[in-house]
VOGU-3710 file (C-alpha; in Angstrom, 3 decimals, decimal comma):
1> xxxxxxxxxx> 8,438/-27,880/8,827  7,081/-24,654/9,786  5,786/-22,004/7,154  6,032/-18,990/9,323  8,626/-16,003/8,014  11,079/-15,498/9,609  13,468/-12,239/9,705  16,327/-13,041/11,509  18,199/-10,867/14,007  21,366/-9,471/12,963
11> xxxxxxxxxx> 22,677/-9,748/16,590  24,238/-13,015/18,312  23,901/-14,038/22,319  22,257/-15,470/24,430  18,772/-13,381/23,734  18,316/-15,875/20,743  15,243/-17,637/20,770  17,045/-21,084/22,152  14,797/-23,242/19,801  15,543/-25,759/16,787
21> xxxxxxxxxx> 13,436/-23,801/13,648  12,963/-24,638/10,176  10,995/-22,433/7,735  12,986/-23,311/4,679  14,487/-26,746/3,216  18,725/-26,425/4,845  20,653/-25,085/3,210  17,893/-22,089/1,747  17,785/-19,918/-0,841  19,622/-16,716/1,544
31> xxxxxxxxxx> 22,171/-19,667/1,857  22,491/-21,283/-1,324  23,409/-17,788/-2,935  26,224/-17,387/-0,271  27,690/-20,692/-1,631  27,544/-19,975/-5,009  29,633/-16,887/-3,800  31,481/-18,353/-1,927  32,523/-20,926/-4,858  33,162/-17,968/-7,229
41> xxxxxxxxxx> 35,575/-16,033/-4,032  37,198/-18,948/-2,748  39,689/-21,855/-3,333  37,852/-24,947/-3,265  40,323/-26,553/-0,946  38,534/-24,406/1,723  35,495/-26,485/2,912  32,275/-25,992/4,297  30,802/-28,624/6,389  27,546/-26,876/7,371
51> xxxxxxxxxx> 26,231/-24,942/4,050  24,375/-22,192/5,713  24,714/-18,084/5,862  25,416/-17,586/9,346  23,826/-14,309/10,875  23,114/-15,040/14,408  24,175/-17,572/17,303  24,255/-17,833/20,465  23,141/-20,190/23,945  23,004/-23,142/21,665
61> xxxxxxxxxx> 21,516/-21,909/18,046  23,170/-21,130/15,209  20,968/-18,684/13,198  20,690/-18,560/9,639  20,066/-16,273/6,842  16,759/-18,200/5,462  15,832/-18,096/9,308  16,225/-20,915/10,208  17,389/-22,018/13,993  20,155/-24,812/14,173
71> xxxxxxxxxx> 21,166/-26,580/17,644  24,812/-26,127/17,853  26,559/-29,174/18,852  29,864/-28,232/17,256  30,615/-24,882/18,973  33,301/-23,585/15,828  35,177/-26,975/16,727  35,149/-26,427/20,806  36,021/-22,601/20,504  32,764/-21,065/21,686
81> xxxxxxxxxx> 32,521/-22,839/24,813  31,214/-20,004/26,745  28,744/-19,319/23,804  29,367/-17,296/20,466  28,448/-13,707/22,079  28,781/-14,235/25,903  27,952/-10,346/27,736  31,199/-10,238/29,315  33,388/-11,460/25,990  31,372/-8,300/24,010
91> xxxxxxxxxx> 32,163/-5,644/26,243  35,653/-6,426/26,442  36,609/-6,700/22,872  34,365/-3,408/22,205  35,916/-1,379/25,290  39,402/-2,477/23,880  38,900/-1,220/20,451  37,438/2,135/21,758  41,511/2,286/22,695  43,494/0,647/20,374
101> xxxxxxxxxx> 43,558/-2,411/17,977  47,438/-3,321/17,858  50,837/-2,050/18,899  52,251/-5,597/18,237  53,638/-6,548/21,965  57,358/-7,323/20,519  57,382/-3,546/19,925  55,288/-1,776/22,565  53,836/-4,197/25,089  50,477/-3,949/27,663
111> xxxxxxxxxx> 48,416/-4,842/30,137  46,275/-7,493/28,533  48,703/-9,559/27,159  50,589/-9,566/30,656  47,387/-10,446/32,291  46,728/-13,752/30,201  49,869/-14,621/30,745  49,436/-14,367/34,315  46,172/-16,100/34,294  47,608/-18,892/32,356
121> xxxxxxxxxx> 50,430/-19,180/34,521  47,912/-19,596/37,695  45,616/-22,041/35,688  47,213/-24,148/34,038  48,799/-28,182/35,813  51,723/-27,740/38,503  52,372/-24,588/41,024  55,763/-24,419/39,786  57,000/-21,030/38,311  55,905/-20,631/34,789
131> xxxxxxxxxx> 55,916/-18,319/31,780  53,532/-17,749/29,309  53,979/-16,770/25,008  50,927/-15,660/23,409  49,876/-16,612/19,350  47,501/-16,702/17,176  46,352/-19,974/16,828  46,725/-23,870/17,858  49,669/-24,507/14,981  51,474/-21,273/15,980
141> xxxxxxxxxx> 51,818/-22,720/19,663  52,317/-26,150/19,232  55,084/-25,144/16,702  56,351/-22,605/18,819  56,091/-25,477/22,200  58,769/-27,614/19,961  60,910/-24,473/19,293  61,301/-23,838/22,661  62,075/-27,778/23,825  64,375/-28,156/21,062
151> xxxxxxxxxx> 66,453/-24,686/22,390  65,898/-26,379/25,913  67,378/-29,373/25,111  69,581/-29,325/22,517  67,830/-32,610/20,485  65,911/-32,529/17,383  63,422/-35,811/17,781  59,826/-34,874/18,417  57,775/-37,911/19,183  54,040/-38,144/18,258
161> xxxxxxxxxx> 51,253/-40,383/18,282  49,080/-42,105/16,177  45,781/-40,585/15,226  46,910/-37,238/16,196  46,036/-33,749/15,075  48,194/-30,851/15,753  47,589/-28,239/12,982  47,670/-27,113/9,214  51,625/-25,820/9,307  54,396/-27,674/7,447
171> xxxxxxxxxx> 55,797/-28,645/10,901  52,362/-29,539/12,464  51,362/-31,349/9,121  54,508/-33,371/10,240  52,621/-33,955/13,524  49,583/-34,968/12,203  48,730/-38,497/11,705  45,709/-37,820/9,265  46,890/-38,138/5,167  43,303/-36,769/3,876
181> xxxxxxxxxx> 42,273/-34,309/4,214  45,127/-32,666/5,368  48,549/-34,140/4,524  48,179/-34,936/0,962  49,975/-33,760/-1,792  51,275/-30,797/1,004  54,984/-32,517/1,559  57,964/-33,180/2,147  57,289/-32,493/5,615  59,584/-31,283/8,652
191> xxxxxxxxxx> 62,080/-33,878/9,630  62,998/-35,491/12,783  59,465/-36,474/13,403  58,573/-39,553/14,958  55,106/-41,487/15,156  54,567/-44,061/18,096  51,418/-46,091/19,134  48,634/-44,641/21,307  46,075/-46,090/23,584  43,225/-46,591/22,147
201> xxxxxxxxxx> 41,105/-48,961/24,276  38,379/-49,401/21,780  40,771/-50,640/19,121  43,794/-52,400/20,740  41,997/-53,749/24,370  45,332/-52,907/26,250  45,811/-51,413/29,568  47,206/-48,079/30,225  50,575/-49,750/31,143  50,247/-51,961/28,499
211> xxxxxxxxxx> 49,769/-49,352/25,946  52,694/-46,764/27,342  55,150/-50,139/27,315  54,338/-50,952/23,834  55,165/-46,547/22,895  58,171/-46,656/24,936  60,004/-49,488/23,665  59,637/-47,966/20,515  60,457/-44,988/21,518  63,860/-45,965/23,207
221> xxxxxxxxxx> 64,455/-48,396/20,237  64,005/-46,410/16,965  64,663/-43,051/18,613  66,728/-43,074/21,118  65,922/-40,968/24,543  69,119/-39,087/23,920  67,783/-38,112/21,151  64,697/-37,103/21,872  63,452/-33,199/22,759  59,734/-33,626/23,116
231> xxxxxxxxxx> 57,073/-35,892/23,550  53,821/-34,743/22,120  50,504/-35,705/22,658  46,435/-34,748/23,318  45,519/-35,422/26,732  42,138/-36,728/24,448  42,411/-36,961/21,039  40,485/-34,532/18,834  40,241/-34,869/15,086  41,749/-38,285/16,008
241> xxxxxxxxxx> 38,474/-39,503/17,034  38,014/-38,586/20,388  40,190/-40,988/21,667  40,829/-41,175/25,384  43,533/-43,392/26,541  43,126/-46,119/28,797  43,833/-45,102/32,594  47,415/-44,914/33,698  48,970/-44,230/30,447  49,212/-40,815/30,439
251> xxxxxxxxxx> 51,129/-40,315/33,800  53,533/-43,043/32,535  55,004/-41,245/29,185  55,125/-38,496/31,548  57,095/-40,188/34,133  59,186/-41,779/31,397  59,527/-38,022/29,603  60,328/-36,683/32,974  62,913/-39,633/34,029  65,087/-38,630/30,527
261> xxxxxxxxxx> 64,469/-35,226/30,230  62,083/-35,376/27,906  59,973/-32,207/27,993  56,254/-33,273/27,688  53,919/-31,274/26,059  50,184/-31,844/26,512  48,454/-30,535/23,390  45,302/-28,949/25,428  44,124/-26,816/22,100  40,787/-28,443/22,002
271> xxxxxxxxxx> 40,585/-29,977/25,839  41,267/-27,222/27,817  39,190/-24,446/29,289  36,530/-26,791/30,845  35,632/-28,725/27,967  35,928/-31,733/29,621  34,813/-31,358/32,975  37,844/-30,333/34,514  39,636/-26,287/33,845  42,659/-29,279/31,652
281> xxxxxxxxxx> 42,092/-32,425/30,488  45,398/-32,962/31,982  43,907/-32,476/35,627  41,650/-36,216/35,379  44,965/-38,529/36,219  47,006/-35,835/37,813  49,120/-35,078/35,048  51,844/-31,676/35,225  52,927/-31,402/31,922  56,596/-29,511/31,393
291> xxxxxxxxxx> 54,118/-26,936/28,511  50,728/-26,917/27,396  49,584/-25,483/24,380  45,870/-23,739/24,500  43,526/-21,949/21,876  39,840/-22,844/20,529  37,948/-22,024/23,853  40,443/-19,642/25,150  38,784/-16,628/24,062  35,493/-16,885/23,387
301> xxxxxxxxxx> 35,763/-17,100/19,263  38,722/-14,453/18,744  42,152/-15,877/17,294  44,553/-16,757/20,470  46,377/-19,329/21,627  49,442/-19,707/23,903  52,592/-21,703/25,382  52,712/-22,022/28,817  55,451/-23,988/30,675  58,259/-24,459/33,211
311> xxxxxxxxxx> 60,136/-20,902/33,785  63,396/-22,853/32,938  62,541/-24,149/29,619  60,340/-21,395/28,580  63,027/-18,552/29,020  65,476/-21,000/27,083  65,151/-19,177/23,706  67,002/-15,870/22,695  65,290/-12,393/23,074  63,217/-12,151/19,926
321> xxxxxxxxxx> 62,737/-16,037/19,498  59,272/-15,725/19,953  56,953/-13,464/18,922  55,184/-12,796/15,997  53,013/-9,042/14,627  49,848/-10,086/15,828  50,332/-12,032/18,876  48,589/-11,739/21,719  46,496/-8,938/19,853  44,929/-6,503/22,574
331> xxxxxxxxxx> 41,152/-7,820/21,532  41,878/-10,907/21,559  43,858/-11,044/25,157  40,644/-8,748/26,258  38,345/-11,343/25,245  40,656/-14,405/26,705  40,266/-12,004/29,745  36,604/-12,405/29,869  35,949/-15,468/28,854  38,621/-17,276/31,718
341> xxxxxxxxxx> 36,588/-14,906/34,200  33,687/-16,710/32,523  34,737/-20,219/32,730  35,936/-19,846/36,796  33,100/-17,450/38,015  30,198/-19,050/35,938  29,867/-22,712/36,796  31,105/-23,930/33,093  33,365/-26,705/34,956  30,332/-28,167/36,279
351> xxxxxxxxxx> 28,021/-27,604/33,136  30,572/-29,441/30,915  30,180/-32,306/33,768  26,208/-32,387/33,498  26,378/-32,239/29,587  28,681/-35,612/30,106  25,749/-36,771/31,951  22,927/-35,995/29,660  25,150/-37,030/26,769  26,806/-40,589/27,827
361> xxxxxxxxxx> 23,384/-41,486/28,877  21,248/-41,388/25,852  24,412/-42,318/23,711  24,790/-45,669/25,762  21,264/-46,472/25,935  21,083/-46,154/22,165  24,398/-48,454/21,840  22,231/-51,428/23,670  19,725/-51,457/21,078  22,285/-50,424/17,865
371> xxxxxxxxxx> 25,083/-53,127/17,593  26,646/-50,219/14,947  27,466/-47,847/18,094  30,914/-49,852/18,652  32,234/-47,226/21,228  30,576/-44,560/23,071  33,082/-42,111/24,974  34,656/-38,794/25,798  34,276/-36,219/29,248  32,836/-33,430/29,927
381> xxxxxxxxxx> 31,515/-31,716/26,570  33,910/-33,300/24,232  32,050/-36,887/23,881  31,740/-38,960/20,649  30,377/-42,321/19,097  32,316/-44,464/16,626  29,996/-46,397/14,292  31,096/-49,105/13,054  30,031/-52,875/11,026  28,165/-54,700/13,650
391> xxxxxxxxxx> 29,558/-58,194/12,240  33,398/-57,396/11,344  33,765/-54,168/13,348  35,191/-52,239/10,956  34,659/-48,331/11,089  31,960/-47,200/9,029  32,594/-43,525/7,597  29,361/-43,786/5,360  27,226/-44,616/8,202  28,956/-41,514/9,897
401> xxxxxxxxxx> 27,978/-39,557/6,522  24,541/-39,906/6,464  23,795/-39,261/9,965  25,534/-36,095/10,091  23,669/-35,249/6,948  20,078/-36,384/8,219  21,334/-34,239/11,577  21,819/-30,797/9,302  18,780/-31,204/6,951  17,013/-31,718/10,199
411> xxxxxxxxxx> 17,890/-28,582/12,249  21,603/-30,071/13,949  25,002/-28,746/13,850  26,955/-32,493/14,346  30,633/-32,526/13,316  32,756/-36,222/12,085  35,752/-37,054/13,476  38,397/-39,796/12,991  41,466/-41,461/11,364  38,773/-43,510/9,963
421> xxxxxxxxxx> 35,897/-40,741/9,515  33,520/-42,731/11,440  33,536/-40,399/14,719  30,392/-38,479/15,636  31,710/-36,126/17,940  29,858/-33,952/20,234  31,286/-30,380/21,008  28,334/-28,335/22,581  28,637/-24,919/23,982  28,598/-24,719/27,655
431> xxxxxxxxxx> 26,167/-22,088/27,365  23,371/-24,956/25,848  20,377/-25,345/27,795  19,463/-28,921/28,597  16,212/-29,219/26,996  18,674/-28,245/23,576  20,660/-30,830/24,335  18,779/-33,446/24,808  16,557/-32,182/21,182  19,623/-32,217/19,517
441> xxxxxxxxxx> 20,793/-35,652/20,584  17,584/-37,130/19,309  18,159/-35,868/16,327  21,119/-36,979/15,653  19,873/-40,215/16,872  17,001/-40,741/14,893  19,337/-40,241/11,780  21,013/-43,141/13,231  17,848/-45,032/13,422  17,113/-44,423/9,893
451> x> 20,200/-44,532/7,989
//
């Protein structure tokens, strides 16, 4: 550990010394007196993973108030994909609040808003004619997706999958598979919710088709298809674990969705915008979904998220259906603006590919010599390992623990994941250099190595 004093910058981007730095024992002194705050401010039930004072990030550093220099391998839970203070995602928000802060669209509308919409519309699976809503957050649009399929069709049942994570709202608590630490002792919960198997190769062994059989049947035998307004699911699974399903099995609930009118929705909150190698996480097996709900990396850290789907079952609610004061707020669109200029003009497609490289690599070279890395897998920036007993298999979440701990104390942002908490999940900025990377991942690593 260094003993050289630091004074941090106040300001974020990419003119951060892109370097892992410790001058004080994590969390510090600057830090620890933020948490005591913080304890005195603010309800317990909201959590800090990382206890640091954040002052300055950007590239792939998180900066904090002791001075020390994290690698960021978390990026806010995939939201600053195209870094935490990207040139282009400044300039916008501070040109836009040289002219006004909020008219709320519902009452006077303008240009930025219309623009995302129209760059969602171009973006986003299919080249049929679509329409875009704008919100505030991942909840607000997958809540607002199953408004709008339940005034398109007419049914009620919302179908879901196992391990899934949808949001914090009563109805998206409903959608959530995960009891702690997000469910419990938050309910009764919406109704006319209904939880089916998914593919999870690591854990069942089935084939795609094998695994979309096994949901259908229940499906069509404890909910009926004529019942049924929406299937719901994450193209990969986030808090779930990461969890990509075997090949095939997406296109066939779609097909099956599609053959009953079904409206799918692909739940692209934390996939989308390049995270995993492609602009969707729909676009690796060719699947159109009928809506897809975005936020996280959609505008470069600001709160905004979005519906965007078929023209037809989009304009099926009444005029004032949707909506809400703040969304779509003009910084926000202005920053959306920027950053999808950022993610098709600046290579961050391909970047997220390489990271999948650099990643999968030294994860599955580790995994032959550590019988406790039971599954290594993800794309594109969104990539995880699930530790586990290396006699019965069995997840181990205080394995997981101590080598997100060792990763923090040691200079790493690394973030859990999981139904069963034993996810390390990997969620770098596109903007990380590889020579970050690749220090960060031996970090983590060597916390394996010695827990």
């Amino acid at each position: 550990m260094s003993s050289t004093v630091v004074h941090p910058t106040t300001t974020g981007g990419p003119g951060l010394p892109q370097e892992r730095r410790l001058v004080t024992p994590v969390p510090g002194p600057r830090s620890t007196e933020l948490l005591a705050r913080k304890a005195a401010a603010v309800p317990s039930g909201v959590g800090v993973a990382v206890p640091i004072a954040v002052v300055a990030a950007g590239g792939g550093v998180v900066v904090d108030a002791d001075g020390n220099s994290l690698i960021d391998l978390g990026s806010g839970i995939a939201v600053t994909s195209v870094g935490n203070a990207h040139p282009g995602v400044v300039a916008a928000v501070t040109a836009q609040a040289a002219a006004f802060t909020h008219t709320c669209f519902t009452i006077a509308a303008y240009d930025g808003y219309v623009a995302v919409a129209e760059a969602l519309n171009r973006l986003t699976p299919g080249d049929h004619d679509k329409r875009t809503a704008l919100f505030n957050s991942g909840a607000e649009a997958v809540e607002n997706a199953v408004k709008v399929a339940r005034s398109h069709t007419g049914r009620q049942a919302v179908v879901v999958f196992d391990h899934a994570y949808h949001g914090r709202t009563n109805l998206t608590l409903a959608l959530t598979a995960k009891n702690q630490p997000y469910k419990s002792g938050f309910g009764p919960f919406a109704p006319e919710v209904y939880r089916v198997p998914m593919s999870y190769p690591f854990r069942d062994g089935l084939s795609g088709a094998e695994a979309a059989k096994r949901a259908i049947t229940q499906i069509e035998k404890q909910v009926g298809a004529e019942n049924t307004a929406a299937v719901l699911i994450e193209p990969i699974q986030g808090e779930g674990g990461f969890v990509v399903p075997a090949p095939g099995f997406l296109p066939a609930i779609a097909a099956w969705a599609r053959a009953n009118d079904v409206v799918f929705i692909a739940d692209e909150v934390q996939t989308g915008f390049a995270r995993t190698g492609a602009m969707f996480a729909s676009d690796h097996e060719g699947v159109v979904p009928d809506i897809v709900t975005t936020a996280k990396g959609i505008a470069g850290g600001l709160p905004l998220s979005a519906v965007t789907g078929r023209a037809e079952i989009m304009d099926a609610p009444q005029v004032g259906g949707l909506g809400g004061t703040y969304a779509g707020n003009p910084l926000a669109c202005a920053a959306a603006l920027a950053a999808i200029d950022a993610f098709e003009h600046d290579g961050l497609v391909e970047r997220a590919r390489a990271i999948e490289t650099i990643v999968l690599d030294a994860l599955r070279l580790a995994q032959q010599e550590d019988p406790r890395i039971g599954d290594v897998r993800g794309r594109g920036a969104m990539l995880a390992m699930e530790l586990v007993d290396p006699v019965t298999g069995d997840p181990d979440p205080a394995l997981t623990g101590r080598v997100v701990r060792y990763a923090f104390e040691h200079g790493v942002i690394a973030l859990t994941a999981g139904t069963y908490g034993n996810v390390v999940r990997f969620l770098p900025p596109l903007s990380i250099d590889d020579a970050l990377l690749s220090e960060g991942l031996g970090v983590v690593l060597e916390g394996l190595a010695l827990a």
